[in-house]
N, C-alpha and C positions, 0 to 999 in steps of 0.2 A: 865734583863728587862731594867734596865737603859742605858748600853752599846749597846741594842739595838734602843732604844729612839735615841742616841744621833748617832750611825751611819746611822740611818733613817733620822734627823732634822740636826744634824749638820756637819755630812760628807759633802764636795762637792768636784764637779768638774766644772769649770769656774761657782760658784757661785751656780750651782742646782745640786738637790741634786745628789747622787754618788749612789745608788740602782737604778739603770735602772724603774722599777716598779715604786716604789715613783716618779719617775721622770715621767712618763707616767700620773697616776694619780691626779698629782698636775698641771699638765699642762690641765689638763681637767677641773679644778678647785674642784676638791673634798679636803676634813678636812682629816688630819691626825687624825683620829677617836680615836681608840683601841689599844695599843697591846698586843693580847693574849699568854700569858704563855701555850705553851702545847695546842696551838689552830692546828699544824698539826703534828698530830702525825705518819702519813705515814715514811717508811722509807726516804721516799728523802725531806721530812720535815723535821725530825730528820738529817738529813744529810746536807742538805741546811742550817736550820738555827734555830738548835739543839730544834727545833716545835715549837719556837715562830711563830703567824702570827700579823700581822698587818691588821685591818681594815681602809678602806677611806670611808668618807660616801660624800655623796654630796646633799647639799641643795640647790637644782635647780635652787631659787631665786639667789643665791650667787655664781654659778659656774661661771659665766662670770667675775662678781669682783674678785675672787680666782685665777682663771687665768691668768687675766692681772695683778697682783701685785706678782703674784710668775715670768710670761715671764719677766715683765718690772723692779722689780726690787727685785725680786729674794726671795719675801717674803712668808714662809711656813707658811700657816694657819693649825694650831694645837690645839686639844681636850685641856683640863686645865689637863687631864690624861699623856697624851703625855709632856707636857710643864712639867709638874710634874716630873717625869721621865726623862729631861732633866735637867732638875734645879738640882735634887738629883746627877745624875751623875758630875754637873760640881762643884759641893761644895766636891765631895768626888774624882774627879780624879787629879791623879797623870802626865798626860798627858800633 
């Protein structure tokens, strides 16, 4: 979960994020929400990305602000779940 956090928020490429998806998403201005353990269990879930999913949620109010600070300067708006999850993997990776 945590190496999943972190190649969702803190992968990139020129700066956003490096999952195509996330990247679509956060351009639209939606929260790095959720991400679920065993949220798709389909085979091409399991295959894809061993049935973690990730939820974005979007607060209508905020999608315009979300946007313009992830295009302009590249800032990922994230759940305290997510951030959580991030925070743990960079105190404990070796990377």
């Amino acid at each position: 979960m945590r190496l999943c956090a972190w190649y969702l928020y803190g992968e990139k490429h020129r700066g956003y994020a490096l999952n195509p998806v996330a990247n679509f998403h956060l351009q639209n201005g939606a929260v790095m929400w959720r991400i679920n353990w065993m949220g798709d269990t389909s085979p091409r879930g399991i295959a894809g990305s061993c049935g973690m999913m990730v939820n974005y949620r979007y607060f209508l109010e905020d999608t315009a602000g979300n946007s313009a600070a992830y295009l302009g300067s590249k800032h990922i708006k994230a759940s305290e779940q997510v951030l959580s999850l991030v925070s743990q993997f960079q105190q404990n990776s070796k990377l």
